[in-house]
N, C-alpha and C positions, 0 to 999 in steps of 0.2 A: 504360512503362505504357500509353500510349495505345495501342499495336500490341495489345496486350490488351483491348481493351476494344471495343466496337460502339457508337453512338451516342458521344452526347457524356457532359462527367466528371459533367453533372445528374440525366440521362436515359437512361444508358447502364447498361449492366453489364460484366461482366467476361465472355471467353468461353472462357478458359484458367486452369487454378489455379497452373499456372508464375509467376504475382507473390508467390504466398505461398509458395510452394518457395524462392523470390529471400531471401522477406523472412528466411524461417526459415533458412536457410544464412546470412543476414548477422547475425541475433542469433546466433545458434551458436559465428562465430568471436568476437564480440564476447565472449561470453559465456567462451568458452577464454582470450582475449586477460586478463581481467578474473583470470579462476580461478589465470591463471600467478602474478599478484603476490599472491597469498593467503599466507603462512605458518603452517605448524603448527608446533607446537613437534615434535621428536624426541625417541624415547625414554628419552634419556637428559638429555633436560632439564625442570628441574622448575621449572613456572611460578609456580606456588607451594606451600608446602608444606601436609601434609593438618590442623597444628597453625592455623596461618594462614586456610585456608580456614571451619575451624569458628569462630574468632576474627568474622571477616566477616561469614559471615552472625548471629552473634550480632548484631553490633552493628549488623546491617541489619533483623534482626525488631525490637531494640529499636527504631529508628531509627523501622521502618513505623506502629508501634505508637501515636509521637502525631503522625501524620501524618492530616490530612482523607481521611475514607474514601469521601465522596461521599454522595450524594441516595438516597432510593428513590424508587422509580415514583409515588408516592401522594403525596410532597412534589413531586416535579417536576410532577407536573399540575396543584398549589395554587398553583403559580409564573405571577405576572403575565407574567417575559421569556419563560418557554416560550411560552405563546401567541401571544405577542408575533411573535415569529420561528415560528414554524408558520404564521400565520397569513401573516405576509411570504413566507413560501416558497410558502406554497401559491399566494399570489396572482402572485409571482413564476412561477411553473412554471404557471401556466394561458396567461400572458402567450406564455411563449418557446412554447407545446405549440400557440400559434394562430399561430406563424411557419410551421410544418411545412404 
């Protein structure tokens, strides 16, 4: 990488785009290496049947149905920890934004 580059890794930049041709040819075979161990079923095999599958998702609507559906916008902003942590982040990220 450094043969690529002028100046130093602070101060420098890059003066060839051959490191991301590198980088992208190495996710790629990664990527092939990864895709080999993937299996699909074949079409002669049935993962499950289309009686079973309706079965499923029944008893996964019922299932969602007394499940916590979450906050709206109007109750999270009446929320003491939302602010809480907003206000942490924000002071947070002013902090690291004066490292730069």
């Amino acid at each position: 990488m450094k043969h690529f580059m002028t100046g130093n890794t602070k101060t420098g930049h890059l003066t060839s785009m051959a490191p991301f041709f590198i980088f992208a040819v190495a996710l790629l075979v990664v990527g092939l290496i990864i895709s080999a161990f993937i299996r699909v079923p074949k079409k002669d095999e049935d993962v499950a049947s289309a009686e079973e599958i309706k079965k499923n998702r029944h008893e996964a609507a019922q299932k969602h149905a007394h499940e916590f559906q979450g906050w709206n916008g109007k109750q999270v902003l009446h929320m003491k920890w939302f602010w809480i942590f907003s206000i942490g982040f924000l002071i947070i990220g002013l902090g690291l934004a004066s490292f730069e």
